[in-house]
C-alpha positions in Angstrom: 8.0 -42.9 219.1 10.0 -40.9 221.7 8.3 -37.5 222.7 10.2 -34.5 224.2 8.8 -32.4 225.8 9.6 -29.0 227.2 8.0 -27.5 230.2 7.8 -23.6 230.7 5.0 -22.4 228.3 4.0 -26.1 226.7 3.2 -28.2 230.0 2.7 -25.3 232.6 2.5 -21.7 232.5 5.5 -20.9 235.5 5.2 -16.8 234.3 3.8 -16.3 238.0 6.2 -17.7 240.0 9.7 -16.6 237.7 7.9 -13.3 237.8 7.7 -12.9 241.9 11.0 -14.7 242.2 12.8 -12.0 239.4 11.0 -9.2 241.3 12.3 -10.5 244.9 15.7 -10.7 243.4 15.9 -7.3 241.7 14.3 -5.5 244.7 16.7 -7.2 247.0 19.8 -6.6 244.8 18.7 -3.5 242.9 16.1 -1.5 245.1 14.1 -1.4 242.4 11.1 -3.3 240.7 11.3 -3.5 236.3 8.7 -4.3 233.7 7.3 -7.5 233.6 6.2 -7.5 230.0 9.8 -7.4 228.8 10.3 -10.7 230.4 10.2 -13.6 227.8 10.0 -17.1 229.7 11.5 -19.7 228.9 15.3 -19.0 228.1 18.0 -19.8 231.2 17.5 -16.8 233.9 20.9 -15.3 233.3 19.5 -15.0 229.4 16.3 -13.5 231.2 18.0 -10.9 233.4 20.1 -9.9 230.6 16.5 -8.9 228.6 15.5 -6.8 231.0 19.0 -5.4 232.2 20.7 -5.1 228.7 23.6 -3.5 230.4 24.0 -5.3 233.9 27.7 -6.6 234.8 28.2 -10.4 234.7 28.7 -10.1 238.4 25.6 -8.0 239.2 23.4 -11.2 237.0 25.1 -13.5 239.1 24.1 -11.7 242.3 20.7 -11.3 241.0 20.7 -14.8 240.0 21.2 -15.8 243.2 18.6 -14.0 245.0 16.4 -15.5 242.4 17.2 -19.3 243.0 16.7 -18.9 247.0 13.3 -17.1 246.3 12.1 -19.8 243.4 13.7 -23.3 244.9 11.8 -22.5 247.8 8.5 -20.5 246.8 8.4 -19.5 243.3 8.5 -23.1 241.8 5.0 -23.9 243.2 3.5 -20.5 242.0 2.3 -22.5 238.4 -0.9 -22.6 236.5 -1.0 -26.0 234.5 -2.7 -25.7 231.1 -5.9 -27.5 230.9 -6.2 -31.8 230.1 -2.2 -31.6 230.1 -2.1 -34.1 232.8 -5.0 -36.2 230.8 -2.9 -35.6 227.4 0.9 -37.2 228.9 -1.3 -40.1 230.9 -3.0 -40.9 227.3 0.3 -40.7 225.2 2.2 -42.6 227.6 0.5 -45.7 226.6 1.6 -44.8 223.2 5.5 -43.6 223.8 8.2 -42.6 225.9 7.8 -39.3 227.3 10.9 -36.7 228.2 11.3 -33.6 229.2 14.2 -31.4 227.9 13.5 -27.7 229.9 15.6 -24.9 230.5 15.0 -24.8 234.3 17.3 -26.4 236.9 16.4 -30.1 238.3 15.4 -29.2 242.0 12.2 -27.1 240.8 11.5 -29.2 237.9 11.1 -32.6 239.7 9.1 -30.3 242.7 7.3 -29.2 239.7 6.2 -32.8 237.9 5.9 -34.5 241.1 3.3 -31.4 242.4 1.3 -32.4 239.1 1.9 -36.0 239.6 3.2 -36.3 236.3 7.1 -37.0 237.1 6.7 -40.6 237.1 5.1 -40.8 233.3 8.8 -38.8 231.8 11.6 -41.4 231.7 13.9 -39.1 231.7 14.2 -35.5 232.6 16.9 -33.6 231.4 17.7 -30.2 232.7 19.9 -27.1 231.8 23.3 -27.1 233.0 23.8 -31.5 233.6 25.8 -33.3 231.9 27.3 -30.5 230.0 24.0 -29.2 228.9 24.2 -25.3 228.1 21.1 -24.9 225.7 18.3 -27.2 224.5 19.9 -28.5 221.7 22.5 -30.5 223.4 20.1 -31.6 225.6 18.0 -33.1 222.1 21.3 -34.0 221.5 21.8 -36.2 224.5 18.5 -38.0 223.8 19.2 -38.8 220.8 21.8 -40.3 221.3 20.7 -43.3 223.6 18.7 -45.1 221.1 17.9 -44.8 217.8 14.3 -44.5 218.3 12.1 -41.4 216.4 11.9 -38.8 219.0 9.4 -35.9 218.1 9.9 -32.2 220.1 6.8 -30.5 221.3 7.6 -27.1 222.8 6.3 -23.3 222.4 9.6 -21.1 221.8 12.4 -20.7 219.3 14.7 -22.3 221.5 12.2 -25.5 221.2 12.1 -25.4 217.0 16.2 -24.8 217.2 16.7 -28.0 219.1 14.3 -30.0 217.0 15.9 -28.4 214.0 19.3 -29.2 214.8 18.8 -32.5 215.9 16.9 -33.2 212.5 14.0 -34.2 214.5 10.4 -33.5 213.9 8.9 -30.5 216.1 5.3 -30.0 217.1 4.3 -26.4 218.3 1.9 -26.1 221.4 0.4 -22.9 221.5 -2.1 -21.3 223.8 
């Protein structure tokens, strides 16, 4: 059996580091700070930036956007808190199945992430948003799926987690702190 797994709020908790990056960007682009609580991690930071800033011009996300990815490629992505025995947990199952991830976050801080745990070499393959055509979580399922024939099972905390499972008529497990 083929696990998925997605990272942001089911491997690690990354609210820290999104949370100084977001505020680095918005104070650099805006001038001002905003409240964290509205954030919800997990969904693609334009998706974020839009929940906070309802009304903010495409342009203005993409500006903030990129204040964002200097901060967290280069500081934010090693401000993490990894929950407890998940490390123990993939090195146990990996005798068992093939492990993936299928997260939300861009390849350069996710392999700085796994290899920072020293996890990245138990995932056979790491599939992030925005490769290979992936927009959302589903297509990345999707793209799984579709290289063997296998029973893959999803193991995630959002929405966006069950969604993908859902549409990709695969079983999903919920991982909840």
């Amino acid at each position: 059996m083929n696990l998925i797994f997605d990272l942001d709020g089911t491997l690690i908790d990354s609210r820290p580091g999104i949370v100084e990056s977001l505020l680095f960007a918005t104070s650099k682009t805006l001038g001002v700070s905003f409240n964290t609580d509205l954030l919800q991690i997990g969904p693609p930071i334009k998706v974020m930036i839009k929940q906070v800033f309802p009304g903010a011009s495409d342009k203005l996300v993409e500006e903030i956007v990129g204040h964002f990815r200097e901060h967290y490629d280069s500081i934010g992505w090693g401000i993490y808190n990894v929950y407890p025995n998940v490390k123990d947990v993939l090195e146990i199952l990996k005798e068992e199945n093939i492990l993936f991830i299928a997260t939300n976050k861009p390849k350069k801080p996710t392999k700085k992430i796994l290899q920072h745990m020293g996890v990245a070499h138990l995932f056979k393959e790491i599939v992030c948003h925005g490769e290979n055509m992936c927009q959302n979580k589903t297509d990345m399922v999707r793209g799984l799926k579709e290289e063997s024939d296998v029973v893959y099972k999803m193991i995630g905390d959002s929405n966006d987690d069950l969604f993908a499972a859902h549409d990709n008529d695969i079983d999903f497990i919920e991982c909840t702190y």
